[in-house]
C-alpha positions in Angstrom: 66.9 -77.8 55.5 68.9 -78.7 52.8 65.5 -79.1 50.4 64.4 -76.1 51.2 67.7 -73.4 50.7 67.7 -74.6 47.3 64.7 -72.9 45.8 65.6 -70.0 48.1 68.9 -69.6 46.5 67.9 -70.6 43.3 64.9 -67.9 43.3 67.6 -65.4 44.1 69.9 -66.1 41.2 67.2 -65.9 38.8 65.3 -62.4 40.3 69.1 -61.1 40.1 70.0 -62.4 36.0 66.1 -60.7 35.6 66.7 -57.4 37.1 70.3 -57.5 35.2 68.7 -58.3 32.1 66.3 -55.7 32.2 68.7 -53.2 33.5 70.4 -53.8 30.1 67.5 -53.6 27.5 66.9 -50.0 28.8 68.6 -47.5 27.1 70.8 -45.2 29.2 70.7 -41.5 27.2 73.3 -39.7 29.7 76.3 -40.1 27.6 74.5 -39.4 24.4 73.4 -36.3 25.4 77.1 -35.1 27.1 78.3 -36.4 24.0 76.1 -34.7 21.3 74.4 -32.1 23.6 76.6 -29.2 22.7 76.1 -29.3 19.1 71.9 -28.7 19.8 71.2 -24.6 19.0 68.6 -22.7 20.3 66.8 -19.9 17.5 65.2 -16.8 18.4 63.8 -14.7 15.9 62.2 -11.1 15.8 59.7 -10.1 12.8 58.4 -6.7 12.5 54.9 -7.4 11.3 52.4 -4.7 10.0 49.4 -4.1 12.6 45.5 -5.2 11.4 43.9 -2.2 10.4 40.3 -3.8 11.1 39.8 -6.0 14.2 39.2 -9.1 13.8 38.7 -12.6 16.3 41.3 -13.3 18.1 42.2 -16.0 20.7 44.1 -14.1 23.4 47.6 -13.7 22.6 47.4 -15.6 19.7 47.1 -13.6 16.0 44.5 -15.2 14.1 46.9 -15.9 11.3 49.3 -17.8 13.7 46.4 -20.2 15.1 46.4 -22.2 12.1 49.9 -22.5 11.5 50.1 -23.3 15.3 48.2 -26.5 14.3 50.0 -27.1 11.5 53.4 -26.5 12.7 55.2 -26.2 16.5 56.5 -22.7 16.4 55.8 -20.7 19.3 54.7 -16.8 19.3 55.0 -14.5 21.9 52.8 -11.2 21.3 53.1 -8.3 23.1 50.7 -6.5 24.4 48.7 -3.5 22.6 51.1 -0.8 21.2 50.8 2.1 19.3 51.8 2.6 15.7 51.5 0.9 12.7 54.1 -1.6 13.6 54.6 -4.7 16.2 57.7 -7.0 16.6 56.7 -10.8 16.8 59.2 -13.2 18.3 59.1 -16.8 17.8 61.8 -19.7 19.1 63.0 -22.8 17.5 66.0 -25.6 17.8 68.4 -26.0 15.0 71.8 -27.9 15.4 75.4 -27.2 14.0 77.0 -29.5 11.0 80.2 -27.5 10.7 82.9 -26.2 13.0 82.9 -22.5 11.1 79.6 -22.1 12.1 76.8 -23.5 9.6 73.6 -24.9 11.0 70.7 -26.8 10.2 66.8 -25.9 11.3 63.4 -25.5 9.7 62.1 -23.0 7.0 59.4 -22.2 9.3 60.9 -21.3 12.0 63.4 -18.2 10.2 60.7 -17.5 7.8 60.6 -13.4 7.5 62.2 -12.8 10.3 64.2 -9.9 10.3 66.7 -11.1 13.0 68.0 -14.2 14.0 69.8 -15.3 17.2 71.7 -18.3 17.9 72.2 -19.6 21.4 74.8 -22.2 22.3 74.6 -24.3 25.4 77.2 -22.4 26.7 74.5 -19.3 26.3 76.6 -17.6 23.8 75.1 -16.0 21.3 75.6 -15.3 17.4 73.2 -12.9 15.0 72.6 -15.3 12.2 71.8 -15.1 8.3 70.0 -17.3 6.2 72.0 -18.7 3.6 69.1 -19.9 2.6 65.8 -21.9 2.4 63.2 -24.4 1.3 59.7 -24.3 1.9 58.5 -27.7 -0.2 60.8 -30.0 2.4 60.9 -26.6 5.0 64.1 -27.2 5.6 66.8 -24.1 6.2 70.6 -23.7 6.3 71.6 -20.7 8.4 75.3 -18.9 9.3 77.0 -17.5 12.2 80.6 -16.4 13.1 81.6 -18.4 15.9 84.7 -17.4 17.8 86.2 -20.5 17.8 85.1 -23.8 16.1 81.7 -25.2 17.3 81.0 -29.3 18.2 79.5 -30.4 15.5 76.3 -33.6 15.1 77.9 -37.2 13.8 75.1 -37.9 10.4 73.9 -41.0 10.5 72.7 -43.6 7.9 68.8 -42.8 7.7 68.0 -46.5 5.4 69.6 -48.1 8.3 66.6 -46.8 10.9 64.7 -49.4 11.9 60.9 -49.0 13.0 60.7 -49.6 16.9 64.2 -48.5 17.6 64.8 -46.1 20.4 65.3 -42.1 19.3 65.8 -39.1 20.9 65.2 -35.2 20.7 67.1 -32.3 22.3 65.3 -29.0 21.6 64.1 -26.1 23.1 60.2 -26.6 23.7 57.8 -23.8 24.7 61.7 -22.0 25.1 63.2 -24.5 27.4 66.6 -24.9 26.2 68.5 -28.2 25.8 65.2 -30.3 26.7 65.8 -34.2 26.2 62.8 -36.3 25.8 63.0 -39.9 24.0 60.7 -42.3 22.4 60.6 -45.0 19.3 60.6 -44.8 15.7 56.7 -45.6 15.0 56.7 -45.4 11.4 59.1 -44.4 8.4 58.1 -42.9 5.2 55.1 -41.3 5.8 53.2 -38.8 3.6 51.4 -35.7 5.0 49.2 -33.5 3.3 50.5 -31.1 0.8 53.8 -32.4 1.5 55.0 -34.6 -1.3 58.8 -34.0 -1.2 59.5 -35.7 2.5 59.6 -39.3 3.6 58.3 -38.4 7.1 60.5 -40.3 9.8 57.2 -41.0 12.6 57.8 -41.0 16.7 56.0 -40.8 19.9 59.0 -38.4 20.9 57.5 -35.8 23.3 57.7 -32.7 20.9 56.3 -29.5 21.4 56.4 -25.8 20.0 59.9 -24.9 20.0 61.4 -28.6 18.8 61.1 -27.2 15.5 64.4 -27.9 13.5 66.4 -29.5 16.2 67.7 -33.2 16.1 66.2 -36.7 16.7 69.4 -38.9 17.5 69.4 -42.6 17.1 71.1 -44.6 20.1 74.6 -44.2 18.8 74.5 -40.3 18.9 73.9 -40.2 15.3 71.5 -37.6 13.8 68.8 -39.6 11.9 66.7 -36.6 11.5 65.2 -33.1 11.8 61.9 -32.5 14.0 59.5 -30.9 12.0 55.5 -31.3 12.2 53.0 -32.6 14.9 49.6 -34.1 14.6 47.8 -32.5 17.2 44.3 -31.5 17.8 45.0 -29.5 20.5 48.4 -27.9 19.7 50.2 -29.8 22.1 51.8 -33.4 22.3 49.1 -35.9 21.6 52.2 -39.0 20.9 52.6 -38.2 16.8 55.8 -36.2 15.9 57.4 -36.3 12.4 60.9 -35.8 11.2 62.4 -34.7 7.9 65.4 -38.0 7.4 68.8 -36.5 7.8 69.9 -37.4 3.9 66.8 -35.4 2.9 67.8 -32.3 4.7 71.5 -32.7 4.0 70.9 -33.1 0.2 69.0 -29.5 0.8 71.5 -28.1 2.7 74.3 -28.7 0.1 72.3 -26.7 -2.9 71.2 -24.1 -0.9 75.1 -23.5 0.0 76.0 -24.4 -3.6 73.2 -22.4 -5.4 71.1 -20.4 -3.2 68.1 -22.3 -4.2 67.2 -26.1 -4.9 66.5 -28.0 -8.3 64.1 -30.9 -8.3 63.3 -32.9 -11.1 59.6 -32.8 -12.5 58.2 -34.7 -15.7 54.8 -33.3 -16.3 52.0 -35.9 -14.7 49.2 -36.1 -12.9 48.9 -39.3 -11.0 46.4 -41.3 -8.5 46.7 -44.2 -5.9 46.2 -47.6 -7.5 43.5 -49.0 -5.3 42.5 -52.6 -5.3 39.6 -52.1 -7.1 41.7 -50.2 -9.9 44.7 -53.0 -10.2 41.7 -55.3 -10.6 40.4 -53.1 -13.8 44.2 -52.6 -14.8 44.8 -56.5 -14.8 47.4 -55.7 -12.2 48.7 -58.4 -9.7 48.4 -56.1 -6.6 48.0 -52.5 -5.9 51.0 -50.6 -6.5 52.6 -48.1 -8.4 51.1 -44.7 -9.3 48.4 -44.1 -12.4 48.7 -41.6 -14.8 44.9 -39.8 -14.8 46.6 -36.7 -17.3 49.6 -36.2 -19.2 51.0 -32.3 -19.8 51.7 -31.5 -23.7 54.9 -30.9 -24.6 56.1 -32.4 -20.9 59.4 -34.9 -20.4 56.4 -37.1 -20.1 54.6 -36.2 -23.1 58.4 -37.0 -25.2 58.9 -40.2 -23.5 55.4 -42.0 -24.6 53.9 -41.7 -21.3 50.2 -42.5 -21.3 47.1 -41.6 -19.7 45.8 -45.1 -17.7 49.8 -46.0 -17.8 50.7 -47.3 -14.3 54.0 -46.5 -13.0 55.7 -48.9 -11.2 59.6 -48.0 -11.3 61.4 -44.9 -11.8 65.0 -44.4 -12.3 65.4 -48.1 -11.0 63.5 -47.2 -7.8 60.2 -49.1 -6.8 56.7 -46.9 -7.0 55.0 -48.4 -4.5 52.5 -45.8 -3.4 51.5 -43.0 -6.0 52.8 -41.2 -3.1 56.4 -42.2 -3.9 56.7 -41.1 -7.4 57.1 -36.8 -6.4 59.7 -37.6 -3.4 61.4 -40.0 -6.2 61.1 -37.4 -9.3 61.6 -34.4 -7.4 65.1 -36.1 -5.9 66.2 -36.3 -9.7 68.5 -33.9 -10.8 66.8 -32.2 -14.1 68.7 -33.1 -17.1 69.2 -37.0 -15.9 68.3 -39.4 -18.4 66.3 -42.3 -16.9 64.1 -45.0 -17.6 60.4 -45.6 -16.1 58.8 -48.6 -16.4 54.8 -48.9 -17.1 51.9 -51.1 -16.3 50.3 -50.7 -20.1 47.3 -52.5 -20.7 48.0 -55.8 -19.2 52.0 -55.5 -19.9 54.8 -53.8 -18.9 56.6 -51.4 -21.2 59.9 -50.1 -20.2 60.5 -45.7 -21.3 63.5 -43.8 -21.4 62.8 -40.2 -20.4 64.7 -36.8 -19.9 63.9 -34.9 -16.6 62.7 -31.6 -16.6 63.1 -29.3 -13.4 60.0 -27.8 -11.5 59.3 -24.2 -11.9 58.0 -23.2 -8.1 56.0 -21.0 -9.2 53.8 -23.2 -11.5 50.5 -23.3 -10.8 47.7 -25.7 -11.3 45.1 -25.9 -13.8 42.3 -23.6 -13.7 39.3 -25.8 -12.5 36.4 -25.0 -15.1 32.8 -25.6 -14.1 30.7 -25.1 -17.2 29.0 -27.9 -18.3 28.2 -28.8 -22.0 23.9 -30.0 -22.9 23.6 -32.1 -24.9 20.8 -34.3 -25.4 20.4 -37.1 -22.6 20.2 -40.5 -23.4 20.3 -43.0 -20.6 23.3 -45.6 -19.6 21.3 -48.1 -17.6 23.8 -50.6 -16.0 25.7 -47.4 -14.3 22.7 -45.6 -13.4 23.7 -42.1 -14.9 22.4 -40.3 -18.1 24.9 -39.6 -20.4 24.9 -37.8 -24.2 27.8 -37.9 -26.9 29.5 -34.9 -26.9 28.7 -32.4 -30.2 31.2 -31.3 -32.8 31.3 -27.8 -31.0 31.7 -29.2 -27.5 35.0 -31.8 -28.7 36.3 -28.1 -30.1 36.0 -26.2 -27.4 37.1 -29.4 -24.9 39.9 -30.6 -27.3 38.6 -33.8 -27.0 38.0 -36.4 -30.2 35.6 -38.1 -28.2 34.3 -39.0 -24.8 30.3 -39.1 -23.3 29.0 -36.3 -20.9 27.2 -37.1 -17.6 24.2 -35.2 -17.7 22.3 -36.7 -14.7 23.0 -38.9 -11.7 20.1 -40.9 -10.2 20.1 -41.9 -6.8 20.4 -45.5 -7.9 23.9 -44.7 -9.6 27.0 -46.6 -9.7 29.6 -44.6 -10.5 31.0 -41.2 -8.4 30.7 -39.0 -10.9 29.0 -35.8 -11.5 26.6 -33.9 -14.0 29.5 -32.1 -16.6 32.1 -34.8 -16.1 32.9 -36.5 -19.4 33.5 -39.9 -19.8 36.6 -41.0 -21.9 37.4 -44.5 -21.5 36.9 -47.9 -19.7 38.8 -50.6 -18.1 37.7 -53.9 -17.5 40.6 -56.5 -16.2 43.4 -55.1 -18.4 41.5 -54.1 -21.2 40.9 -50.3 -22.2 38.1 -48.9 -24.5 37.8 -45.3 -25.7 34.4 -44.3 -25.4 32.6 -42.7 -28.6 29.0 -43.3 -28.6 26.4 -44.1 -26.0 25.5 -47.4 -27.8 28.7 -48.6 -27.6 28.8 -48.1 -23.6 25.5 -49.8 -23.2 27.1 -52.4 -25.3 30.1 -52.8 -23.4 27.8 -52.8 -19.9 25.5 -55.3 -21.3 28.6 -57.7 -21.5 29.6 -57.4 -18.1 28.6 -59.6 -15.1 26.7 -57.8 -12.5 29.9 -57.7 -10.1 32.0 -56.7 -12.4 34.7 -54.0 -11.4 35.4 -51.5 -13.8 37.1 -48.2 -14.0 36.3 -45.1 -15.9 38.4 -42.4 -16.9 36.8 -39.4 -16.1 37.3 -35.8 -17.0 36.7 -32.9 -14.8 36.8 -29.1 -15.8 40.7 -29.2 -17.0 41.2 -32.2 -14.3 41.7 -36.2 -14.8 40.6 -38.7 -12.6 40.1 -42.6 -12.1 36.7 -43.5 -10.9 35.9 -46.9 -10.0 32.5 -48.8 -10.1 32.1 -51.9 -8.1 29.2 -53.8 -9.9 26.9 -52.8 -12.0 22.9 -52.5 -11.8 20.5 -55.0 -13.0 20.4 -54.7 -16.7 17.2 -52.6 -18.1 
C-alpha cells in the first residue's frame, strides 16, 4: 500500500504545478481592458457624395469605387437604397482612441477622409461632433477634436523599439460597427513594408481585425498603446490572420505637426534607389546584401550637392543602418528638412562617408514622365549577353543627355540579360569594379574576359528611368 500511494500522490502534485503553470503563461486581458477600455472611440462619419450619372457594375450595396479600397483598407460603407436627386449621403465607421483629457484623438486618414461630419462615441455612448485638425495620407494617420464635457481617460504610450515579435497584443475597436470589440493575438512581424507605403514600419499581427478596427489601438500586455490598426491583407475582405499597425512613435510624431503646423514635413534628398540583391552585392564587391543602390540621381538635388552617385550603395544614413532599400524613405522622410547629416556609401569596392543637407518633399511632386521612343541606330551584335546592341549617335546622346552608353536594339530568345529593345546601356559591374560603356567593342571586350558564370550587373536606362539589371552567367563565347 505504501508503494503504491506514492506515485498516486506524486502524480497529483505534478498535474496540479502543470495546470498552475499553464494557468500563468496565459494572458488574462480583463483588467487591461477595464483599465484602458474607456479611452477606445468609436467614429461615424457622413459624406454627401455626387450620384453616377451613367450606371455602371456594381456589387450590391457596394459602390464600385469602394470595392477596391474595401480590399485595400477595413472601412465599412453603408449605402442606402436608390434615392432621388443628384445627391446621396454615404456613412462609414471607424475606431480611433483619445491621447488628451481636453479632447484630442487619434484615428486613421482613411477613415475621416471627405467626410462632411464626424461623430465621436464614448463608451459611455456620449457623443461629440468632431473636426479634423488635421491629416496625413502617406502614413494615413489623422488627429481629430472634440469638446468634451469634462476631461476624457486617456491611452498610456508605450515604447514601440521595446515590442518584441511573439509577444501577446490586443485590439479594442468597433468592427463591422460593434463597439468596444476586444480580440487578441501576437506580434508576427515588425517593420514591414507594404506597397506604395514607404513612410510606415508596419507593426504585423494575427489580431482578429475587421472593417471598422480602422484607427483604434493595439495594446501590449501592460495596457500600453504600441500602435494604430491600420491595413489588412485579405483576399476576401475579411480576416484571413494578417493585420498591420502604424507604431505608436510613428503616429505620435504625426500627430504633433499636424497640431503644430496643420501639415507634416518630411525630409527628401532627391534619389532613386533599388534593393541590393545577392547577385548585385556580388557585382558591387559587397560582403552581403544590404543597403539601398542609387539607379538615378536628381540634378540640382541635396543628393546631387553632397557627391552622391549613381551605382553608390547606401548603407547608413544619419547614423542609422540601411538595411533594406526599403529603409532609406521611412529613415529620410523622418528627417527634419534643413538637418545636416552624413550618409555613408558603398563606392566601388570602398566606403566613402558624405555630409549632406536635407531637403523637404513637395507632395505634390510627381514622377518622371516614362518616355517610350526608341533611338535606331545601326545593330551590331554583343554575343556573350545575347542582345544586339548599337552605340548611340551624336544626335541621339543630344537629345538623351547622355555622353555615352549602348542601345539594345534586339533581344534573342537565348538572351542573358532582362532588358528591352530602347533600353540603353551605361555601365558595368563586375565584383567591385565599374566601367562606363562607350563602344560595342569595348563590351565585347570586357565579355570576352569574363568566365562563363560570371555575375555582372548593368546599369540600364529606361525612358527617363534608371535601373540595375543583373546577369547571372554569360553565353558561350561566339
Amino acid at each position: 500500500m505504501k508503494w503504491s500511494r506514492i506515485p498516486l500522490a506524486l502524480a497529483a502534485f505534478l498535474f496540479a504545478g502543470f495546470v498552475s503553470a499553464q494557468g500563468r503563461e496565459l494572458p488574462d486581458f480583463v483588467k487591461l481592458v477595464e483599465d484602458q477600455g474607456a479611452a477606445v472611440v468609436n467614429i461615424s462619419t457622413t459624406q454627401a457624395v455626387r450620384r453616377p450619372t451613367a450606371a455602371v457594375p456594381q456589387i450590391p450595396g457596394i459602390e464600385d469605387e469602394e470595392v477596391q479600397e474595401f480590399f485595400r483598407r477595413f472601412m465599412p460603407r453603408q449605402q442606402p437604397g436608390p434615392q432621388q436627386g443628384p445627391r446621396a449621403e454615404s456613412r462609414s465607421l471607424g475606431s480611433g482612441f483619445v491621447i488628451s483629457a481636453d479632447g484630442y484623438i487619434l484615428t486613421n486618414a482613411h477613415v475621416v477622409d471627405s467626410a462632411d461630419e464626424i461623430t465621436v462615441k464614448l463608451t459611455d455612448k456620449r457623443e461629440y461632433k468632431a473636426k479634423v485638425i488635421g491629416a496625413d495620407k502617406r502614413t494615413d494617420v489623422a488627429l481629430i477634436k472634440i469638446e468634451p464635457s469634462a476631461p476624457l481617460p486617456i491611452v498610456k504610450i508605450a515604447d514601440p523599439n521595446k515590442l518584441k515579435v511573439g509577444e501577446w497584443v490586443v485590439a479594442i475597436g468597433s468592427p463591422f460597427g460593434f463597439e468596444n470589440t476586444v480580440t487578441a493575438g501576437i506580434v508576427s512581424a515588425k517593420g514591414r513594408s507594404l506597397p506604395q507605403e514607404n513612410f510606415v514600419p508596419f507593426i504585423q499581427t494575427d489580431v482578429a481585425i475587421n472593417p471598422g478596427n480602422s484607427g483604434g489601438p493595439l495594446f501590449n500586455m501592460r495596457g500600453e498603446v504600441v500602435g494604430m490598426n491600420s491595413q489588412i491583407y485579405s483576399r476576401t475582405g475579411g480576416y484571413m490572420g494578417l493585420a498591420f499597425a502604424i507604431p505608436i512613435d510613428v503616429a505620435l510624431d504625426i500627430q504633433k505637426q499636424l497640431r503644430e503646423k496643420g501639415r507634416v514635413s518630411r525630409g527628401r534628398i532627391g534619389v532613386v534607389i533599388q534593393e541590393v540583391n545577392k547577385d548585385l552585392a556580388t557585382s558591387f564587391g559587397l560582403d552581403r546584401p544590404r543597403g539601398a543602390l542609387v539607379n538615378s540621381v536628381e540634378t540640382g538635388s541635396p543628393a546631387d550637392k553632397a557627391g552622391v552617385q549613381t551605382t553608390d550603395i547606401i548603407v547608413k544614413f544619419d547614423g542609422k543602418v540601411v538595411e533594406n532599400s526599403s529603409d532609406l524613405p521611412r529613415i529620410v522622410g523622418s528627417t527634419h528638412p534643413g538637418n545636416k547629416v552624413e550618409l555613408e556609401v558603398w563606392r566601388k569596392g570602398a566606403t566613402k562617408t558624405l555630409s549632406l543637407t536635407v531637403g523637404e518633399l513637395q507632395e505634390d511632386r510627381v514622377a518622371a514622365r516614362d518616355s517610350s521612343r526608341a533611338p535606331k541606330p545601326a545593330e551590331v551584335a554583343a554575343n556573350r549577353l545575347g542582345i544586339v546592341v548599337s552605340e548611340l549617335s551624336a544626335k541621339q546622346k543630344e537629345e538623351l543627355k547622355l555622353a555615352g552608353g549602348l542601345v539594345v536594339t534586339d533581344v534573342k530568345p537565348e538572351a542573358r540579360a532582362d532588358v528591352r529593345r530602347g533600353d540603353v546601356l551605361l555601365t558595368l559591374v563586375h565584383k567591385g569594379q565599374h566601367t562606363e560603356l562607350k563602344s560595342v567593342d569595348q563590351l565585347n571586350r570586357l565579355l570576352a574576359g569574363l568566365d562563363k558564370n560570371s555575375v555582372i550587373t548593368l546599369q540600364v536606362r529606361r525612358g527617363d528611368a534608371m535601373a540595375f539589371v543583373t546577369v547571372n552567367g554569360l553565353t558561350d563565347k561566339g
